[in-house]
C-alpha positions in Angstrom: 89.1 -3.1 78.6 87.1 -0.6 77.0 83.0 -0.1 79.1 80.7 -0.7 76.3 77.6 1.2 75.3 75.1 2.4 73.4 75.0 4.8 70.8 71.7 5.6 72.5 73.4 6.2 76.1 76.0 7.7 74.2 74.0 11.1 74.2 75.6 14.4 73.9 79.3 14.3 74.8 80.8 16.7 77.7 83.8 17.6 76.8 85.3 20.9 77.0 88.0 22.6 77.6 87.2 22.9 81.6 90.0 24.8 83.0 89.9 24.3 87.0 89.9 27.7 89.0 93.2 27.0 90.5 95.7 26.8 86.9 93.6 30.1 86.0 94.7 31.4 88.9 98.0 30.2 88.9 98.8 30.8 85.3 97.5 34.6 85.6 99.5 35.2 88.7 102.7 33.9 86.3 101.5 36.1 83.5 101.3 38.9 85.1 104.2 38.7 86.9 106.2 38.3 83.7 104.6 40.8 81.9 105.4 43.0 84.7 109.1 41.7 85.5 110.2 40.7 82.6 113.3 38.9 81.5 113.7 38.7 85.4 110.5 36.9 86.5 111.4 34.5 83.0 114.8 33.9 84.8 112.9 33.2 88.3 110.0 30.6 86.7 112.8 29.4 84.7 114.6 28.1 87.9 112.3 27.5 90.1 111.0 24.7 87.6 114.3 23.4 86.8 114.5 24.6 82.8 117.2 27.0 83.4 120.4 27.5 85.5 121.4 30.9 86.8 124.0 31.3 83.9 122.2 29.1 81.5 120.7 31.7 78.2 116.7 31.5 77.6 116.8 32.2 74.5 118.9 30.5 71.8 119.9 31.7 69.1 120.2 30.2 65.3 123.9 29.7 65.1 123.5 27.3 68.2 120.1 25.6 67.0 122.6 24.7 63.7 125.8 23.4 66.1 122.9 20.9 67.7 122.1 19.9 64.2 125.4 18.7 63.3 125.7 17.2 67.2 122.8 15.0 66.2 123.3 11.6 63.9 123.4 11.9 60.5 120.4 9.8 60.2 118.2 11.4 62.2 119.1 14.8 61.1 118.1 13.4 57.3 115.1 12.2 59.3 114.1 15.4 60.4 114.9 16.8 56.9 112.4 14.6 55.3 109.7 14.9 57.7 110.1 19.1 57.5 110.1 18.8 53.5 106.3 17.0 53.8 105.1 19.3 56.1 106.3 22.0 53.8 105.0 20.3 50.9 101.4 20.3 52.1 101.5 24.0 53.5 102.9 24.8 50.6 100.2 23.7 48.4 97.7 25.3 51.0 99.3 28.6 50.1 98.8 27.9 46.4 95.1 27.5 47.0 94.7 31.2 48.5 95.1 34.0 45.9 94.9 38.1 46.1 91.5 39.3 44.7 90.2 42.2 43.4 87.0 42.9 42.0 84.6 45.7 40.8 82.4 47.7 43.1 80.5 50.7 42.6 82.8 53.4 42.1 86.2 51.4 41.8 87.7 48.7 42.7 88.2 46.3 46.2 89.5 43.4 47.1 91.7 41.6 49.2 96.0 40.8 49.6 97.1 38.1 51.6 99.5 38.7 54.6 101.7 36.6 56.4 101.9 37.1 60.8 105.1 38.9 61.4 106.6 37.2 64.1 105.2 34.0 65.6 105.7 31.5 68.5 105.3 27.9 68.5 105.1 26.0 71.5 106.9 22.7 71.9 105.8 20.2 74.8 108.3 18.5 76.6 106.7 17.1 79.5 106.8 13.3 79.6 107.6 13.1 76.0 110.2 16.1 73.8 108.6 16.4 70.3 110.3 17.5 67.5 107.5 16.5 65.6 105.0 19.6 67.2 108.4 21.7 66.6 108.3 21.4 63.3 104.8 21.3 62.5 104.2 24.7 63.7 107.6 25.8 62.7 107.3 25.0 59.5 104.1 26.0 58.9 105.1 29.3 59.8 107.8 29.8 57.6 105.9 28.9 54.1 103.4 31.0 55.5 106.5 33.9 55.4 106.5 35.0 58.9 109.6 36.8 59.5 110.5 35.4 62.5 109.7 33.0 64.0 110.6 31.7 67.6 110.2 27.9 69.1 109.8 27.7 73.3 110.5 24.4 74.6 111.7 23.5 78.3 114.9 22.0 78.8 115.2 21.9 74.4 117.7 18.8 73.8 119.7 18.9 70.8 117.0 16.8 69.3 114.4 19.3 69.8 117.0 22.7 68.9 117.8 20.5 65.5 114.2 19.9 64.6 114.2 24.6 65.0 117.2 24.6 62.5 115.7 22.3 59.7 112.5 23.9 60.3 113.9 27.7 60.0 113.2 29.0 63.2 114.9 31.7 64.1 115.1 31.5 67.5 114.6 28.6 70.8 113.5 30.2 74.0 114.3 27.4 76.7 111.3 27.6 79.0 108.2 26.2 79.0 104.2 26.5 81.0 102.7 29.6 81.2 106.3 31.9 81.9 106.9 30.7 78.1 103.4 32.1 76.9 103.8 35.3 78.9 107.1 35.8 77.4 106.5 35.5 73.7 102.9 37.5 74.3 104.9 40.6 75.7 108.5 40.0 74.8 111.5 40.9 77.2 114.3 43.0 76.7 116.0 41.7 73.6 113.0 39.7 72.5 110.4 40.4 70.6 107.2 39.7 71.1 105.0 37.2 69.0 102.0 38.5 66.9 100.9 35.1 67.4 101.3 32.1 69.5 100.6 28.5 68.0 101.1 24.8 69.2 99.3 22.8 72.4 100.8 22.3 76.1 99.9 21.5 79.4 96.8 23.1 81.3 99.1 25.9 82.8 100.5 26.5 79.1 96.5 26.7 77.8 95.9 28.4 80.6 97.8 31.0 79.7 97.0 30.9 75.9 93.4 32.1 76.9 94.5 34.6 79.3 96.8 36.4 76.6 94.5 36.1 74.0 93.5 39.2 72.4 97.4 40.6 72.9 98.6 38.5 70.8 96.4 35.6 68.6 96.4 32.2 69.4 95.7 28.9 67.4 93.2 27.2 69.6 92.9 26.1 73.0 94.0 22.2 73.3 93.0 19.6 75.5 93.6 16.3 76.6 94.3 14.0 72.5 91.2 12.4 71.0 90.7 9.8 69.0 87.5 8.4 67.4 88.0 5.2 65.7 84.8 3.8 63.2 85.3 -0.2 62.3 82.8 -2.5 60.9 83.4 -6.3 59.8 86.1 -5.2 57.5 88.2 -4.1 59.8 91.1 -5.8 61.6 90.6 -6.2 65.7 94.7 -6.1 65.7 95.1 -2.7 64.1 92.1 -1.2 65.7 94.5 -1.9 68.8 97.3 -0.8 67.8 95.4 2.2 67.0 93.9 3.0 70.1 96.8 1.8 72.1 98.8 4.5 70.5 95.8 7.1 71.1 96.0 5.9 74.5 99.7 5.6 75.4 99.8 10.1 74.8 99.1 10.4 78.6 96.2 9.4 81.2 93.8 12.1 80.0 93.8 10.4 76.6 90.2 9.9 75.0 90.3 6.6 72.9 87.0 5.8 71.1 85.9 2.8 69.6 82.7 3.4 68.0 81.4 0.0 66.1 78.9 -1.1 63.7 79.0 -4.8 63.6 79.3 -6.0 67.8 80.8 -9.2 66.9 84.2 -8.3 66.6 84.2 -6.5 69.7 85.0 -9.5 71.9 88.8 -10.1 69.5 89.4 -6.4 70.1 89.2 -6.3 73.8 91.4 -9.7 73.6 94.0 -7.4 71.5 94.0 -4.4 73.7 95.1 -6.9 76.6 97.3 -9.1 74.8 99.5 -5.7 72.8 99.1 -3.7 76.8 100.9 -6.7 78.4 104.2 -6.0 76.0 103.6 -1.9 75.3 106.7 0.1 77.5 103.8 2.6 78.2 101.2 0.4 78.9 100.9 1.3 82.5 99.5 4.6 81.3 97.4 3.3 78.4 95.7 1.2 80.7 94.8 4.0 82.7 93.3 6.0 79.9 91.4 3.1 78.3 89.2 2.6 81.6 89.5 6.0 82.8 88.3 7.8 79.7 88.0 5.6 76.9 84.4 3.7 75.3 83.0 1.4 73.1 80.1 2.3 71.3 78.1 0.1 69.7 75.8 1.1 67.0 73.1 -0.6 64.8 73.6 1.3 61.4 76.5 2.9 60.0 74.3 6.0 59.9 73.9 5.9 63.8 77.7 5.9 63.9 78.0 8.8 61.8 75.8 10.3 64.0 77.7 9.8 66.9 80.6 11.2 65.2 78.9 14.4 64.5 77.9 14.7 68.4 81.5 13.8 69.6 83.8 16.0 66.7 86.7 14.0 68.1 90.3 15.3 67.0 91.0 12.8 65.4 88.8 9.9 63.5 89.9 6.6 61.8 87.6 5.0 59.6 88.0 1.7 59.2 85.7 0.5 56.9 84.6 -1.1 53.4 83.3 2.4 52.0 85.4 4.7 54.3 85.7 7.5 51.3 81.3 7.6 51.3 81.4 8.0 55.3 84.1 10.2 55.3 82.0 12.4 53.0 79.0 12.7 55.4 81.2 13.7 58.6 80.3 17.3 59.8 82.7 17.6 62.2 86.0 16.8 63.3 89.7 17.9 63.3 91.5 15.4 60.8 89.5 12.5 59.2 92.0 9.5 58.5 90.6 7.5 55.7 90.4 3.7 55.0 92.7 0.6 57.2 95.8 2.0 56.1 95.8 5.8 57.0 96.7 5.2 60.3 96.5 8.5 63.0 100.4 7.7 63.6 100.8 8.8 60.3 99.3 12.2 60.5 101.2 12.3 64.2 104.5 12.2 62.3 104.2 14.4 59.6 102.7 12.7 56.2 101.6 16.3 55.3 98.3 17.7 57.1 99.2 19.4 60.7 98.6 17.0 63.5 97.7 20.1 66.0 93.7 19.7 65.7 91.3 21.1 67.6 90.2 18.9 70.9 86.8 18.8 72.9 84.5 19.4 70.4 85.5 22.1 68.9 85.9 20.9 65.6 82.3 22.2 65.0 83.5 25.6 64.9 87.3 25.3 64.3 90.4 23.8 61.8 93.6 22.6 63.1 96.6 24.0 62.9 97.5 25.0 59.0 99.1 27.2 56.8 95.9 29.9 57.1 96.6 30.2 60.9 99.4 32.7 59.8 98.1 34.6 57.5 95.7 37.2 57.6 93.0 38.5 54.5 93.7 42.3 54.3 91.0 43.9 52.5 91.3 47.2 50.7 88.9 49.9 48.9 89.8 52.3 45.8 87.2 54.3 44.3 87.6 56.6 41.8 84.1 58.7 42.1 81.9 57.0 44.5 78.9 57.4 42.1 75.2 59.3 43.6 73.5 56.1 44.7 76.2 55.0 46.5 76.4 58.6 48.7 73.0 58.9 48.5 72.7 55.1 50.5 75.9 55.8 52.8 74.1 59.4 53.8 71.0 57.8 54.9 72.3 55.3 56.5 74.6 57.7 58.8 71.6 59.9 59.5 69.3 56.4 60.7 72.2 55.5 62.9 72.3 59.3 64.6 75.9 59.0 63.2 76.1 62.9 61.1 79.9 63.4 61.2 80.1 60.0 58.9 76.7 61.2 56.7 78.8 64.4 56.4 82.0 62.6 55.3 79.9 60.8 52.6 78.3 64.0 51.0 81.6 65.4 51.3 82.5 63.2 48.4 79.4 64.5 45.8 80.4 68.0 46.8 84.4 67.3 45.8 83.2 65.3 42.5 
């Protein structure tokens, strides 16, 4: 099921976040339209891809996200309730961790306050799959965080997905989706406002359009197709490590399901699994595709060599299944969530044990976190001096006059001359 090779042929991974010519193009045409048009070209996209009817609202409001809450079962409103509470939990005790500072400087005092986004957007996909789980993962998040408001966009939003907006405090769902959706919250429409920031993955067209409005409003990350890198030796079970991949695999056809090995000889039993659980998996017709289109099996001599190829690839997501998976997790450089040991399974993280399950994707865990409490907030720093003392001017002065810069080496002086 899965082409094996070396770590050696392994190399250097290419994945990025290659966005084809024609969704740039498409998705700027649609953002500037919207941005141009407004709640008007919303109401056009919205149609014209079936999200909306002509008297249908786009955006919908709390008291409505609360009368799909009660429309729901009992159960799986509890459900939702639970899952919200350990996202909460966790970005709550991310919060904790982050304190207001201030400290002596020459002169005074500076330091630093810690400030929530105002209003934020979180995107919801609901292309072949609605997820309340990315609802309230970014939802959430935002709201411990203390962001004002805070707005969900989701095509077609079932009472499912507008419940999951209620228990996780959103204020508002607009009903659209693909880049219209990211236009919209980046520039707001009449009654709407627009987002300070704009979190949660999508399709191409949807991260399209996250780069292209980037720098009007902030963004989490760019996502790409889901990753997962899974790390068994001889401990580990060939049945699990299925599973595993299998659901890695099942997300869509663009899925990236890694098997990266250090003993060979149970290699054999876990290509026999992947065919026996595929033959009785609903999706399996897509998890097939994405094992052979995409996925690998690397086989590696040490445990070191696997780390190694860990550290090239920075996968999204990476399983460790082995007898000392705490001492290898510890030597991993880079990647988006680390799932530790045979029972941490990714699912878990998927479906809200606590950390965020939007991670960053091709790669670019070696410069960037997933999805987390921090992505709202910003560090606001701030200066009070009380007599910025000789040495200080003295430096600032000369520093001015090297840089050809005299109104600011005037400014400077200004403060000996007042003192």
């Amino acid at each position: 099921m899965l082409k094996r090779i070396s770590a050696a042929e392994f190399g250097d991974t290419q994945l990025t976040h290659s966005l084809d010519a024609q969704t740039l193009a498409q998705s700027q045409a649609i953002v500037d339209e919207v941005r141009g048009g407004g709640e008007s070209a919303i109401r056009k996209f919205a149609v014209q891809f079936n999200e909306r009817t002509d008297d249908q609202p786009i955006v919908i409001e709390r008291k409505e996200l609360e009368a799909a809450a009660e429309r729901i079962s009992a159960d799986d409103l509890a459900l939702l309730q639970r899952v919200a509470k350990r996202i909460g939990d966790f970005a709550q005790a991310q919060l904790d961790s982050v304190a207001a500072l201030s400290t002596p400087v020459p002169g005074g005092t500076a330091g630093h306050t810690i400030e929530p986004i105002q209003n934020a957007g979180c995107y919801a996909p609901a292309g072949r799959f609605a997820l309340p789980s990315t609802v309230m993962m970014t939802a959430v998040t935002a709201k411990v965080a203390g962001c004002e408001h805070v707005v969900v966009a989701s095509p077609n939003p079932s009472d499912i997905i507008l419940a999951a907006a209620y228990v996780a405090g959103a204020d508002q769902v607009l009903a659209i989706g693909g880049a219209h959706s990211i236009a919209a919250m980046a520039y707001g429409f009449e009654g709407f406002t627009r987002c300070d920031l704009i979190a949660g993955p999508g399709n191409r067209w949807v991260t399209a359009a996250k780069k292209i409005v980037s720098g009007d409003c902030g963004i989490d990350m760019l996502a790409g197709p889901s990753e997962l890198a899974l790390v068994a030796d001889g401990s580990a079970d060939p049945v699990t490590i299925a599973a595993d991949l299998l659901a890695q695999a099942e997300h869509d056809v663009d899925a990236r399901p890694f098997l990266i090995l250090t003993d060979a000889s149970i290699a054999d039993a876990v290509d026999d699994q992947l065919q026996q659980q595929l033959a009785k998996l609903p999706t399996g017709e897509v998890a097939k595709q994405s094992l052979e289109n995409n996925g690998a099996m690397v086989v590696c001599e040490s445990i070191e060599e696997a780390i190694a190829v860990c550290n090239r690839l920075a996968p999204e997501h990476l399983e460790l299944h082995l007898a000392d998976a705490q001492s290898v997790a510890a030597k991993i450089r880079h990647a988006g969530c680390i799932f530790i040991g045979h029972q941490s399974a990714e699912v878990f993280g998927d479906y809200g044990v606590g950390p965020n399950h939007t991670l960053p994707t091709a790669g670019t865990a070696r410069f960037s976190a997933g999805l987390n409490v921090f992505t709202f907030l910003r560090i606001r720093t701030w200066l009070k001096l009380d007599q910025a003392p000789p040495e200080l001017v003295a430096d600032t002065a000369r520093l001015a006059e090297i840089e050809g810069l005299i109104g600011h080496q005037r400014s400077g002086l200004r403060r000996s001359v007042q003192g």
